[in-house]
Backbone as numpy.savetxt, mean C-alpha at the origin, in Angstrom:
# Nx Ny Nz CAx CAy CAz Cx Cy Cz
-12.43 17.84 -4.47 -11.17 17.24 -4.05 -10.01 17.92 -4.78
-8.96 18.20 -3.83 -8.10 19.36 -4.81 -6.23 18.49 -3.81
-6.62 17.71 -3.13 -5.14 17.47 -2.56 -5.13 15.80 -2.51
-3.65 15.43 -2.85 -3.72 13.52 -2.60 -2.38 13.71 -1.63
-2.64 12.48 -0.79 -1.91 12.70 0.59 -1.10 10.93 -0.35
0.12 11.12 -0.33 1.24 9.48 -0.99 2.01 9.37 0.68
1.73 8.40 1.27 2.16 7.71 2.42 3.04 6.63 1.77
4.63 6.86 2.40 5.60 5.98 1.65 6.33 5.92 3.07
6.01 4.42 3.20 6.59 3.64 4.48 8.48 3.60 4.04
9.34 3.59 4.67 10.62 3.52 4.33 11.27 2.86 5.75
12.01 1.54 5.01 12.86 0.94 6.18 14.00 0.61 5.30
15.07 1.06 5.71 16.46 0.00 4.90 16.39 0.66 3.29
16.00 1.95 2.70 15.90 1.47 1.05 16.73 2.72 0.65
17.82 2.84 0.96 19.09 3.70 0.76 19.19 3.64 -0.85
18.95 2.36 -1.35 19.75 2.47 -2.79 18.49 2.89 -3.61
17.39 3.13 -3.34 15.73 3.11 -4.01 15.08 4.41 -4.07
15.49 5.05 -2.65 14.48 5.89 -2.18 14.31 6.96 -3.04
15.48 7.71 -3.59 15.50 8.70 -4.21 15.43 8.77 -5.67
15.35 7.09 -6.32 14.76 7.24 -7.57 13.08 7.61 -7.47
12.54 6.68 -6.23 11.27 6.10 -6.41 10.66 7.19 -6.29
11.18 8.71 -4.95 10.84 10.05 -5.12 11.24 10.67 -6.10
11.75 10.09 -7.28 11.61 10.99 -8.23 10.38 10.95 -9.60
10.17 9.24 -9.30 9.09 8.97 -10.01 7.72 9.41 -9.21
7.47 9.64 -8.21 6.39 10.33 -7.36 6.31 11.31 -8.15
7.25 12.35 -8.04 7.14 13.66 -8.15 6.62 14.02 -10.07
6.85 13.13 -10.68 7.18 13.05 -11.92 5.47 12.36 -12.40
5.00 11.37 -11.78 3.94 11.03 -11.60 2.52 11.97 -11.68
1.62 12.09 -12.39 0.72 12.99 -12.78 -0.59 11.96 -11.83
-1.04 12.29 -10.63 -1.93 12.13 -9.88 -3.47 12.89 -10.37
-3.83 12.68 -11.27 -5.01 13.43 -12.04 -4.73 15.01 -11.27
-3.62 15.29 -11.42 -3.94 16.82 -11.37 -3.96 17.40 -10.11
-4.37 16.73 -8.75 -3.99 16.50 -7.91 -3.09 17.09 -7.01
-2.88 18.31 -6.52 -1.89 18.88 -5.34 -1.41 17.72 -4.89
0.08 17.43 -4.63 0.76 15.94 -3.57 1.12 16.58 -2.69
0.81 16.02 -0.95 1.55 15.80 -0.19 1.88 14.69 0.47
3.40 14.76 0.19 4.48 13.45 0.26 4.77 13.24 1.53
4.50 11.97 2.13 4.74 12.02 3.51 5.60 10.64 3.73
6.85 10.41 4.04 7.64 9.62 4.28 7.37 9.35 5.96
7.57 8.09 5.92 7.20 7.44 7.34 8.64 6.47 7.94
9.62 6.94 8.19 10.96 6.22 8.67 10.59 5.23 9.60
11.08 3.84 9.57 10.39 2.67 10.30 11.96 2.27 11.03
12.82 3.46 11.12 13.86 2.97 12.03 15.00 2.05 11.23
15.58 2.84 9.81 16.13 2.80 9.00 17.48 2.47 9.91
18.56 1.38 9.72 19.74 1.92 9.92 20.63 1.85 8.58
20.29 1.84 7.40 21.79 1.51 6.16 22.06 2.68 5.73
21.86 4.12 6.47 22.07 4.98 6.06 21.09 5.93 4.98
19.70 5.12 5.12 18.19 5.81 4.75 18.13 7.47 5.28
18.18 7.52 6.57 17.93 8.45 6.95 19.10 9.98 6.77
20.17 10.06 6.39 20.97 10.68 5.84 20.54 11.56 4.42
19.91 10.69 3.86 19.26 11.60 2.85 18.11 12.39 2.75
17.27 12.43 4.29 16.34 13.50 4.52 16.60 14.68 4.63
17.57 14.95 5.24 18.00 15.86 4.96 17.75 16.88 3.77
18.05 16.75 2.68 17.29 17.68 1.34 16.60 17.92 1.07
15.40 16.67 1.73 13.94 16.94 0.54 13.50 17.94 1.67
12.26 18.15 0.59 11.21 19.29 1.23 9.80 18.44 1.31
9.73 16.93 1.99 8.88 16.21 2.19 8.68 16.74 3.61
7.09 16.10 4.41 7.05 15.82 5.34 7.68 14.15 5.77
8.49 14.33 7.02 9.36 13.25 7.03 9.23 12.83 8.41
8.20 11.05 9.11 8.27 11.15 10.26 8.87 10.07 11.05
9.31 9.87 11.86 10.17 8.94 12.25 10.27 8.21 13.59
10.24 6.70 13.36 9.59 5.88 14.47 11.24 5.75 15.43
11.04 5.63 16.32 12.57 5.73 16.97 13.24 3.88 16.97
11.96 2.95 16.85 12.35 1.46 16.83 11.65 0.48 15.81
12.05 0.07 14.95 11.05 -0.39 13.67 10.02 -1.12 14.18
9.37 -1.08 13.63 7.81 -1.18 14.17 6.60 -2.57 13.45
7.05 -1.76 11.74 6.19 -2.92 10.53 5.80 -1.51 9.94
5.50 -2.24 8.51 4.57 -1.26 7.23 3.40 -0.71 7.63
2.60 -1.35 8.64 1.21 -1.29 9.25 1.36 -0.38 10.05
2.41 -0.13 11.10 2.59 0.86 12.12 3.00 2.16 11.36
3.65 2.35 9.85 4.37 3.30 9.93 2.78 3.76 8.96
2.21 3.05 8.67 0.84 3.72 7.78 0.18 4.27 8.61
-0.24 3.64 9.92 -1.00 4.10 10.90 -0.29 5.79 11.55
1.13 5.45 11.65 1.29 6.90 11.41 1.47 7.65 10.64
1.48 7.55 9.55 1.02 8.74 8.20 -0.03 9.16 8.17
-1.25 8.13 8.64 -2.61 8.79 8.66 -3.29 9.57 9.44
-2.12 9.67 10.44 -2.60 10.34 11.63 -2.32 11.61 10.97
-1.41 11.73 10.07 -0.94 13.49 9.75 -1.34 13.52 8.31
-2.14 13.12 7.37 -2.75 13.05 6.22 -3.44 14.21 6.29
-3.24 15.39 5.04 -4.45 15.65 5.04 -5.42 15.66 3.71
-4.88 14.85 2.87 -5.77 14.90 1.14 -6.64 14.33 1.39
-7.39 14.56 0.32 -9.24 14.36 -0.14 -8.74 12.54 0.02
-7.70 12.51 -1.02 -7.32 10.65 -1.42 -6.07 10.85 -1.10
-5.90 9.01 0.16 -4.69 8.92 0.18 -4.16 7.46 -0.47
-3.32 7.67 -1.20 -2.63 6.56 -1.35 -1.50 6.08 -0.74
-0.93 4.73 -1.06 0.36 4.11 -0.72 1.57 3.39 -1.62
2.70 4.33 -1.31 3.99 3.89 -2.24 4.85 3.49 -1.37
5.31 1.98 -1.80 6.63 1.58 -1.38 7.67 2.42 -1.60
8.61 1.97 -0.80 10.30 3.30 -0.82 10.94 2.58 -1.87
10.67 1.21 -2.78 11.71 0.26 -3.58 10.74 0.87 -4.85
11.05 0.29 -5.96 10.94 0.21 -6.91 10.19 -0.63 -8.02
9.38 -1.37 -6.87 8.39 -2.60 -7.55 6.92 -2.24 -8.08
6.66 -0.72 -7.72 5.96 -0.18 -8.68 5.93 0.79 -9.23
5.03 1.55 -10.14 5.34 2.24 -11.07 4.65 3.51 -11.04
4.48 4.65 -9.68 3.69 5.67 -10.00 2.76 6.47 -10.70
3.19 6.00 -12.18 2.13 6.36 -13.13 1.03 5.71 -13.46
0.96 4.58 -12.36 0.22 3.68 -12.56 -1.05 3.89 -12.01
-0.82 4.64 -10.89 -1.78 5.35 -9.87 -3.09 6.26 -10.47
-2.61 7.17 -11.55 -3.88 7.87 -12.29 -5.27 7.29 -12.10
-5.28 6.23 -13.07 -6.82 5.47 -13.34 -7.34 5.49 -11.97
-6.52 4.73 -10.92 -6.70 4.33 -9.54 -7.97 5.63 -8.70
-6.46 6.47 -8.92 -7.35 7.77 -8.36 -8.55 8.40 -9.18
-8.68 8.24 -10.21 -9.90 8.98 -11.12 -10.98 7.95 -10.48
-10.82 6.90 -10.57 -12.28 6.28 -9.91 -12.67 7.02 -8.70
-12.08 7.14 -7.94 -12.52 8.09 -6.65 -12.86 9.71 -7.06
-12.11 10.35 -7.28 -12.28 11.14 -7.94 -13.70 11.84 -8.62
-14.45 10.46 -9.73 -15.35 10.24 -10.49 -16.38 9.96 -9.44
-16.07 9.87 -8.10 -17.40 9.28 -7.09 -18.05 7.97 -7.71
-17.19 7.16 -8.53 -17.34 6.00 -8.16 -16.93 4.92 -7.51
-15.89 5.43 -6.63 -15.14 4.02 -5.74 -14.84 4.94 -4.37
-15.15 4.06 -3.72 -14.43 4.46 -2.00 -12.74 3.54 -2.02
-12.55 3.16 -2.67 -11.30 2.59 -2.39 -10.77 1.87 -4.10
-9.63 1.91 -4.53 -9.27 1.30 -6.03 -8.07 0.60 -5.29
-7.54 -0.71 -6.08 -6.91 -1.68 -6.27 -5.76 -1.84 -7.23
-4.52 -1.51 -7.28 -4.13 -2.28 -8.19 -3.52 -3.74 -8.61
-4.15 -4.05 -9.78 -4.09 -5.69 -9.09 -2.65 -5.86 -10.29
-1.79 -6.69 -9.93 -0.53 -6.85 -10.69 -0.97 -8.75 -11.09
-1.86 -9.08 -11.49 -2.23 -10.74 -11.47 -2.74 -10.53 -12.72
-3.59 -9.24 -13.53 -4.41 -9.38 -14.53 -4.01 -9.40 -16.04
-2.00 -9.65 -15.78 -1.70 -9.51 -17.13 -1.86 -8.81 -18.45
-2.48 -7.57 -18.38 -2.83 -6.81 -19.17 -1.56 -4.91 -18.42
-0.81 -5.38 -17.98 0.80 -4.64 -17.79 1.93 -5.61 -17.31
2.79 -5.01 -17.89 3.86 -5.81 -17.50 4.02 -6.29 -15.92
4.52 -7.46 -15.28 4.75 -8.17 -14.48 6.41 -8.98 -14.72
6.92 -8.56 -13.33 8.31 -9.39 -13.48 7.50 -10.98 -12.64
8.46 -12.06 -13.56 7.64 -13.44 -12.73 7.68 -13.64 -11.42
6.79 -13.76 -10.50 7.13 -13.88 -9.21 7.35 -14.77 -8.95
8.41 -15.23 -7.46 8.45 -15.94 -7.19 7.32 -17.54 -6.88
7.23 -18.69 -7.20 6.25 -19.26 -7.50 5.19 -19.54 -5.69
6.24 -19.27 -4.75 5.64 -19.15 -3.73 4.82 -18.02 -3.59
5.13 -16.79 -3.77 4.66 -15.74 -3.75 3.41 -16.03 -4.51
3.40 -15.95 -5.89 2.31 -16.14 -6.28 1.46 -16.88 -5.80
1.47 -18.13 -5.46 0.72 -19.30 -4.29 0.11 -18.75 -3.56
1.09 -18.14 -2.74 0.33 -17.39 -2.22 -0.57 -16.19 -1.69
-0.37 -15.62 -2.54 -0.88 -14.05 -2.85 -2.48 -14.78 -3.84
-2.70 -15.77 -4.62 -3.55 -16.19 -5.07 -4.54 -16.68 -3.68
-3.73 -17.54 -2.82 -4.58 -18.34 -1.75 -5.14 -17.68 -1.21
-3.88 -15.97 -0.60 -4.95 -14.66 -0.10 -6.05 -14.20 0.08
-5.64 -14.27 -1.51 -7.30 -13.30 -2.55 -8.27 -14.25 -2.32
-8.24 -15.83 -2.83 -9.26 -16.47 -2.99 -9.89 -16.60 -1.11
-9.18 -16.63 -0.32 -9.49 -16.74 0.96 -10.35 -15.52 1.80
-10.08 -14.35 1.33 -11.03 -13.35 1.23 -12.01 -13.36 0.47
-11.99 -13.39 -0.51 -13.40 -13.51 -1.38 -14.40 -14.53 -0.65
-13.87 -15.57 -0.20 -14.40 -16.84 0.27 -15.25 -16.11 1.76
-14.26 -15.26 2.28 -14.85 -14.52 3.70 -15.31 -13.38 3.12
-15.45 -12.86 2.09 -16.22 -11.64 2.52 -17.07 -11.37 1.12
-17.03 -12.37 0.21 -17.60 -12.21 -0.61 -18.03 -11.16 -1.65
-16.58 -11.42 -1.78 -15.93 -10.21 -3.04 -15.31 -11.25 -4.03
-14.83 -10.35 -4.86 -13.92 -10.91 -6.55 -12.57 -10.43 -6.43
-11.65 -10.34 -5.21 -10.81 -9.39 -5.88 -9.85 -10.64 -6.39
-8.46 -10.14 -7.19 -7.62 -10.95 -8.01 -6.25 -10.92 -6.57
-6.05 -9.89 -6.02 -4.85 -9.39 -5.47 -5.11 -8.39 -4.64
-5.74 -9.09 -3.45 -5.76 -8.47 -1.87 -4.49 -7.97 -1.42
-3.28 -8.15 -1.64 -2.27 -8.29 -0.93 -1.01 -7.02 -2.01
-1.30 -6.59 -2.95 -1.08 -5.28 -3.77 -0.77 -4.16 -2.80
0.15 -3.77 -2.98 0.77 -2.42 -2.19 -0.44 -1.43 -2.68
-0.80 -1.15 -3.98 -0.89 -0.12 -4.57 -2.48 0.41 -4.00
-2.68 1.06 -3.32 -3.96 0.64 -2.80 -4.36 2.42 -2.36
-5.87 2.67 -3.22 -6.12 3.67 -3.10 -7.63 4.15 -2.77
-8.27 5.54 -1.43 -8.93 5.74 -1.05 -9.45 6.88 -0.68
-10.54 7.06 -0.57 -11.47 8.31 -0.29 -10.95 8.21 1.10
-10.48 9.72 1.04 -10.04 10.13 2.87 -10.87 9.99 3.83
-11.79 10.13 3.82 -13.10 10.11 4.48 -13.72 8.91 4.83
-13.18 7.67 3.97 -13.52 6.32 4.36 -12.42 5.76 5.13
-11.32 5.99 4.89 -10.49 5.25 5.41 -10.16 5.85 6.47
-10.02 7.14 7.02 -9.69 7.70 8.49 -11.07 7.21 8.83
-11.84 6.99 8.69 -13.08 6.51 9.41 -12.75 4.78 9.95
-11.59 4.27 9.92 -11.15 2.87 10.10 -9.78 3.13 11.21
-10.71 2.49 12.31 -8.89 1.78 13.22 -8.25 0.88 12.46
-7.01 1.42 12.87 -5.79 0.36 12.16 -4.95 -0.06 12.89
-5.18 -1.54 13.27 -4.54 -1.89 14.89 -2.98 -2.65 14.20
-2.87 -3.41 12.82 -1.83 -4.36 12.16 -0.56 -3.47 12.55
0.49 -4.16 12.90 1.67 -3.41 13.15 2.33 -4.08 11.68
2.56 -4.91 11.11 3.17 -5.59 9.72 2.75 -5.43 9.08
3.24 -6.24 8.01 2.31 -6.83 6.41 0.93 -7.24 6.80
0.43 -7.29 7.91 -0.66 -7.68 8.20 -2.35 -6.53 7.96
-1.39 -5.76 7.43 -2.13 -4.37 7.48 -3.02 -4.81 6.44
-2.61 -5.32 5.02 -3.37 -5.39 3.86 -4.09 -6.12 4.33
-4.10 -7.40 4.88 -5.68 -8.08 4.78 -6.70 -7.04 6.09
-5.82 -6.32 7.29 -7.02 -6.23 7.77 -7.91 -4.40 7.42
-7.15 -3.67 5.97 -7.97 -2.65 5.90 -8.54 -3.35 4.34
-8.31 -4.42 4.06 -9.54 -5.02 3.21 -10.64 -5.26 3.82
-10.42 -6.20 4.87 -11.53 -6.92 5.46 -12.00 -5.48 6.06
-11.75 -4.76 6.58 -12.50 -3.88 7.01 -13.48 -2.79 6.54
-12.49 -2.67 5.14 -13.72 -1.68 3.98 -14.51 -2.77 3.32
-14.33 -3.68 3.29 -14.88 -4.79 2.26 -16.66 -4.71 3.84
-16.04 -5.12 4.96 -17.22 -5.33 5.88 -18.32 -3.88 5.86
-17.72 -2.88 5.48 -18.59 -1.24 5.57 -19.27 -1.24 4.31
-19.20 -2.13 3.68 -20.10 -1.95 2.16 -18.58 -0.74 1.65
-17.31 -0.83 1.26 -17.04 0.21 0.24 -17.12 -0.39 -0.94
-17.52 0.19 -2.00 -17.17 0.14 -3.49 -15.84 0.39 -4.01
-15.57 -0.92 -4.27 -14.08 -1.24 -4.23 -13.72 -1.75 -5.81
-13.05 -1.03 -6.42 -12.24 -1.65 -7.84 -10.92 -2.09 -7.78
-10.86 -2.72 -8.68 -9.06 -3.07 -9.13 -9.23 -2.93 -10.51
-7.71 -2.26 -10.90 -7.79 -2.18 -11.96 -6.08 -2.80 -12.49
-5.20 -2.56 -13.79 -4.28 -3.22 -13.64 -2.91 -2.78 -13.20
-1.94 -2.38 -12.73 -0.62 -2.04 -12.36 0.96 -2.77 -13.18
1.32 -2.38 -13.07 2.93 -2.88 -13.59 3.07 -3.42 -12.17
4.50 -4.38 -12.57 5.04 -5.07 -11.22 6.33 -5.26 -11.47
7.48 -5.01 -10.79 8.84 -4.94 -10.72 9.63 -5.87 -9.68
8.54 -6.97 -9.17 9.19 -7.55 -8.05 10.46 -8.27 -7.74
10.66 -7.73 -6.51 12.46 -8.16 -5.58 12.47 -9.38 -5.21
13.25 -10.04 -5.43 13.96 -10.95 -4.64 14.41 -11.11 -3.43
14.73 -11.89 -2.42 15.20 -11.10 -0.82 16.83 -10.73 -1.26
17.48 -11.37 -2.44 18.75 -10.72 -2.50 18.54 -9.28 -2.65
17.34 -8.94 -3.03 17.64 -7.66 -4.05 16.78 -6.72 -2.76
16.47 -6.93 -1.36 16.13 -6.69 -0.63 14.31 -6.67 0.04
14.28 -7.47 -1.07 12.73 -8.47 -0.64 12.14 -8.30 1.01
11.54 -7.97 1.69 11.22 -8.38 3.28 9.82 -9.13 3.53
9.36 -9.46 2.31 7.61 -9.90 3.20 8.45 -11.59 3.11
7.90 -12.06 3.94 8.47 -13.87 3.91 6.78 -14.75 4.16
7.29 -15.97 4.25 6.20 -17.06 4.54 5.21 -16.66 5.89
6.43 -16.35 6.74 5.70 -16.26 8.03 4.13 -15.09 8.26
4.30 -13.73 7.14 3.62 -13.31 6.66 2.07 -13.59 6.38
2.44 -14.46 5.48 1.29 -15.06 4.85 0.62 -15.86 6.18
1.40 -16.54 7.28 0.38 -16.82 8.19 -0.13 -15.49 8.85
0.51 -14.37 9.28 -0.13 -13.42 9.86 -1.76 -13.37 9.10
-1.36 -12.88 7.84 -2.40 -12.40 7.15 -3.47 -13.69 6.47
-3.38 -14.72 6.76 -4.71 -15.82 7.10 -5.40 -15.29 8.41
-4.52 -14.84 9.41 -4.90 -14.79 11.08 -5.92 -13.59 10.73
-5.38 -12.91 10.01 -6.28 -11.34 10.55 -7.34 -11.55 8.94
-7.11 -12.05 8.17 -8.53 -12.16 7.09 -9.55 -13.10 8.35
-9.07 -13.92 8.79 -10.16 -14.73 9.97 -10.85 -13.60 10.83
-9.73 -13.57 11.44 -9.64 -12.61 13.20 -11.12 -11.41 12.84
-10.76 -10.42 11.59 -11.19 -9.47 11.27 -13.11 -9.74 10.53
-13.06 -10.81 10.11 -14.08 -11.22 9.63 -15.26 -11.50 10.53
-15.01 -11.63 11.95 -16.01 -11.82 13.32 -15.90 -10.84 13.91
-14.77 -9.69 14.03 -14.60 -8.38 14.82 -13.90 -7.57 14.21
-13.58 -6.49 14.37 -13.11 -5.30 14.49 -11.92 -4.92 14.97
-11.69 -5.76 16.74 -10.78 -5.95 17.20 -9.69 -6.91 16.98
């Protein structure tokens, strides 16, 4: 394995984007060749104005779509051994990613976790709903698929190329995380979490996952647990 493919969904994050690509770039991926692939979800605050400079691959949905749609198209044009996923904000911490990827790496994990619940890195307090429910998540998967994880619902989420292009990805939203859990969790992958930093937003501070969310992603931990489809 000699290349990592960073799929960074971007909607609305004008004031973020170009720190958070600077901590990418700055970010030591075990060594790792990066290719950076920005996924435009139909930005209007003036996101897209600053593509212009980089020397990313940069692709762009013409009508926003969800996080799920713009992953589904990054993976279509992936080409690293491991791909991971970075938000365009600032709620996590790139360097955090290393360990993540060495498990794969090491051929011991088809997929790593970072879980921001295990208190052993810093965490900003989340909102007490959030936490509620990001706990109810996890425990609601484990319950269906009979796993341990702490934090199903973690952006930071990393995989053997080869397992995960081997998965349809039908979620157009936030709905994406429960259904490429439930889906590697159903293939037998060997799956870790390990711990992450957490920087979390507020909706002042431009927050977008809401309540309604959390029902999607009960629907598809169910939906996904009897099918595929």
């Amino acid at each position: 394995m000699n290349k990592i493919t960073i799929l960074i969904p971007v909607y609305n994050e004008v004031n973020t984007l170009e720190e958070i690509l600077q901590k990418v770039e700055n970010a030591n991926f075990c060594g790792l060749e990066k290719e950076i692939i920005l996924i435009d979800d139909f930005s209007t605050d003036g996101t897209r104005e600053l593509y212009g400079g980089l020397a990313y691959k940069v692709l762009y949905h013409e009508q926003n779509q969800g996080k799920g749609a713009a992953l589904r198209t990054g993976l279509s044009q992936a080409h690293g051994d491991v791909i991971v996923i970075q938000d365009a904000d600032l709620e996590y911490d790139p360097s955090d990613y290393e360990p993540l990827v060495r498990l794969i790496l090491d051929g011991k994990a088809d997929a790593a976790y970072g879980t921001r619940l295990s208190g052993a890195k810093p965490s900003r307090s989340f909102m007490f709903t959030h936490l509620l429910g990001n706990k109810f998540l996890s425990l609601l998967t484990n319950i269906l698929y009979g796993s341990t994880l702490t934090d199903m619902e973690t952006c930071y989420k990393a995989f053997r190329a080869e397992f995960i292009k081997g998965i349809e990805i039908k979620s157009n939203r936030f709905d994406f995380e429960p259904e490429i859990t439930a889906k590697i969790l159903k293939r037998g992958a060997r799956l870790y979490e390990l711990p992450v930093s957490y920087y979390g937003r507020e909706f002042s501070e431009g927050k977008k996952i809401t309540w309604k969310d959390g029902l999607y992603a009960i629907a598809a931990l169910i939906k996904y647990r009897f099918t595929d489809n």
